[in-house]
C-alpha positions as CSV (number, residue, x, y, z in Angstrom):
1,X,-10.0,-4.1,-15.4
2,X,-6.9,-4.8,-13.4
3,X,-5.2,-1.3,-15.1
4,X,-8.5,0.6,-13.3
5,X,-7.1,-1.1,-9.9
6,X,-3.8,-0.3,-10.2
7,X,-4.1,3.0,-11.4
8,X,-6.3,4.2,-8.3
9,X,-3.9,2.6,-6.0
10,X,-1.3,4.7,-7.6
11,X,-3.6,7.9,-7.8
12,X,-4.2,7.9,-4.2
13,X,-0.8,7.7,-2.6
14,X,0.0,10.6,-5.1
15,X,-2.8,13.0,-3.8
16,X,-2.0,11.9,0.0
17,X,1.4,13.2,-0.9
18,X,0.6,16.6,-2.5
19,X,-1.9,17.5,0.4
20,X,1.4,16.1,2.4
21,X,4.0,18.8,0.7
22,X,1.3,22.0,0.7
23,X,1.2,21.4,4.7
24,X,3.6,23.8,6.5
25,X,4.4,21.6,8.8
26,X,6.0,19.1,6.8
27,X,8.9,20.6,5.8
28,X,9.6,20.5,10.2
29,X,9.3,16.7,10.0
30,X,11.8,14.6,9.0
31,X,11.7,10.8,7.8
32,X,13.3,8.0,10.6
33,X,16.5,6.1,9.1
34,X,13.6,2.5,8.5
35,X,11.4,5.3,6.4
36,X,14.4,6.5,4.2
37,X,15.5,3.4,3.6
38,X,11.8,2.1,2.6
39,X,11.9,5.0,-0.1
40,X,15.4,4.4,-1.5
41,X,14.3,0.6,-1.8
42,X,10.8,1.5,-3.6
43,X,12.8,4.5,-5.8
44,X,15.3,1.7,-6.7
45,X,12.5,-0.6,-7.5
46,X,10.5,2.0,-9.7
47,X,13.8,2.6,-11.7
48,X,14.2,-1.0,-12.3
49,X,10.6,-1.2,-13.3
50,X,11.4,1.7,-15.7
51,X,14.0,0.3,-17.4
52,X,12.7,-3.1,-17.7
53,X,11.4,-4.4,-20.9
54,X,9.8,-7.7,-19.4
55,X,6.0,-7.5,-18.4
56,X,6.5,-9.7,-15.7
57,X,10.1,-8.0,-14.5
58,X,8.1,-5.0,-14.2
59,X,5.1,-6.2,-12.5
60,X,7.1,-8.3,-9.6
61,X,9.9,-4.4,-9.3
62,X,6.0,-2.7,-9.4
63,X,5.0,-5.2,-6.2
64,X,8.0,-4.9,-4.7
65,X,8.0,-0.7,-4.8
66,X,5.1,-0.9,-3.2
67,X,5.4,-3.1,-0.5
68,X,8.6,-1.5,0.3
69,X,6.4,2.1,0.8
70,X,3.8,0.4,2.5
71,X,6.2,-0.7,5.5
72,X,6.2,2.4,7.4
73,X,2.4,1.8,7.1
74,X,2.4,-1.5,8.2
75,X,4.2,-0.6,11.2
76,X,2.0,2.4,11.4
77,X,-1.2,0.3,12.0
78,X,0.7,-1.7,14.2
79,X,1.9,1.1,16.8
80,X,-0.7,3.1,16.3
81,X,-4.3,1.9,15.0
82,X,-6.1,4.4,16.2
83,X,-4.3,6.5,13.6
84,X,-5.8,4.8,10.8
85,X,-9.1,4.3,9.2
86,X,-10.6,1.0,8.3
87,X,-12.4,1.2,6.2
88,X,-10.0,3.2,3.4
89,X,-8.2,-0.5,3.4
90,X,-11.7,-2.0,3.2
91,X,-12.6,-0.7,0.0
92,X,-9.3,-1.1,-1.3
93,X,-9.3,-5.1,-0.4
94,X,-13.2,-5.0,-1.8
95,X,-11.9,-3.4,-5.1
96,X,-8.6,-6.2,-5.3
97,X,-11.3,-9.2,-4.4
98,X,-13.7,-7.5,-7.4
99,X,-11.1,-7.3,-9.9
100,X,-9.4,-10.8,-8.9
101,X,-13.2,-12.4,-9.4
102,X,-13.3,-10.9,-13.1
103,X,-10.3,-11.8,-14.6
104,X,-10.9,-14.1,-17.2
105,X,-7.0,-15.8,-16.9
106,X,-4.9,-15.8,-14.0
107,X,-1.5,-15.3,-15.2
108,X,1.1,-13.5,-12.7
109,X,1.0,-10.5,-15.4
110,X,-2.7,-10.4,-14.7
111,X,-3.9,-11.1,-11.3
112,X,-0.4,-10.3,-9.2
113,X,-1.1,-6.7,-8.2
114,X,-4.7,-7.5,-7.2
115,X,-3.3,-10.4,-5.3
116,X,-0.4,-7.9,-4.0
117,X,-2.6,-5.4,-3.1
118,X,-5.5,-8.0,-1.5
119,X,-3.4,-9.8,1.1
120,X,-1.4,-5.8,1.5
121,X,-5.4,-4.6,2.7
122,X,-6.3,-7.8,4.6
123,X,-2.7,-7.1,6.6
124,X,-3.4,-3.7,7.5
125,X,-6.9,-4.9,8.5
126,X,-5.9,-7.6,10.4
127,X,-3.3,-5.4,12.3
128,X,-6.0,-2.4,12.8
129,X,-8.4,-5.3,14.3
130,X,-6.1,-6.8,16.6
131,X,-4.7,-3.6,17.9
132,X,-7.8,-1.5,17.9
133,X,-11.0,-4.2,18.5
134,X,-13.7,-4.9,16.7
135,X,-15.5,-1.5,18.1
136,X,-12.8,1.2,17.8
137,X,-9.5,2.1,18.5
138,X,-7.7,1.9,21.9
139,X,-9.0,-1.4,23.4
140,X,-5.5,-2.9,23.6
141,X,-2.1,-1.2,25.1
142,X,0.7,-0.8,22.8
C-alpha cells in the first residue's frame, strides 16, 4: 500500500511537467538561481538514491529529492496562495494519513514517505490557510 502512495506522488509531478514542456511559453521562462539550485540538490539526491544499495539510504536520498523540489512550492504558497489549490494538497495529506493508518509495522522503510509526504501537505495547507483565509485567497497582504 505505501508503493500506491508513492508512485502517484511521483506520477503527478511528471504529468505537471510534460503539460509544463508542450507550453510555448516555457521555453521564455527561466528558473531563479533558489529554483536551480533546488533541482541540482533533488538531481543529486535522485542519483544517490540510484546508486544506493540500502533500502533505507534510498528512502531518506528519496525524502530528501523531494523536499528539495518542493521548496520553490513552499515558498510559492507562501508569496502567492491564491495561486494554488487546496484541496490538490488535501487529498494528497488524506491519501498519506490513509496509508499511514494501514501499515501493519512502522519501520522508517515503511511509513517515512507517507510521514514525508503528510507533514509536506499539512505545510502547504497551513501556509495556503494563513495567507489565503479560511474562505479564499486574498484576505491577507503579502
Amino acid at each position: 500500500m505505501p508503493a500506491v502512495t508513492t508512485v502517484s506522488v511521483g506520477l503527478g509531478p511528471l504529468l505537471v511537467l510534460l503539460c509544463a514542456l508542450s507550453r510555448p511559453g516555457f521555453r521564455t521562462t527561466r528558473p531563479n538561481p533558489a529554483e536551480l539550485c533546488c533541482a541540482a540538490l533533488s538531481l543529486g539526491a535522485l542519483v544517490g538514491w540510484w546508486i544506493t544499495t540500502q533500502a533505507q539510504t534510498a528512502l531518506a536520498l528519496s525524502i530528501l529529492a523531494d523536499g528539495c523540489a518542493a521548496v520553490p512550492t513552499l515558498v510559492k504558497c507562501y508569496r502567492h496562495p491564491e495561486t494554488e489549490d487546496r484541496t490538490v494538497y488535501a487529498l494528497m495529506a488524506l491519501s498519506a494519513a490513509l496509508t499511514l493508518i494501514t501499515l501493519p509495522a512502522w519501520t522508517f522503510t515503511v511509513a517515512g514517505f507517507s510521514c514525508y509526504l503528510l507533514t509536506l501537505c499539512s505545510t502547504l495547507l497551513i501556509l495556503l490557510w494563513r495567507r489565503s483565509g479560511p474562505s479564499g485567497p486574498g484576505t491577507l497582504p503579502p
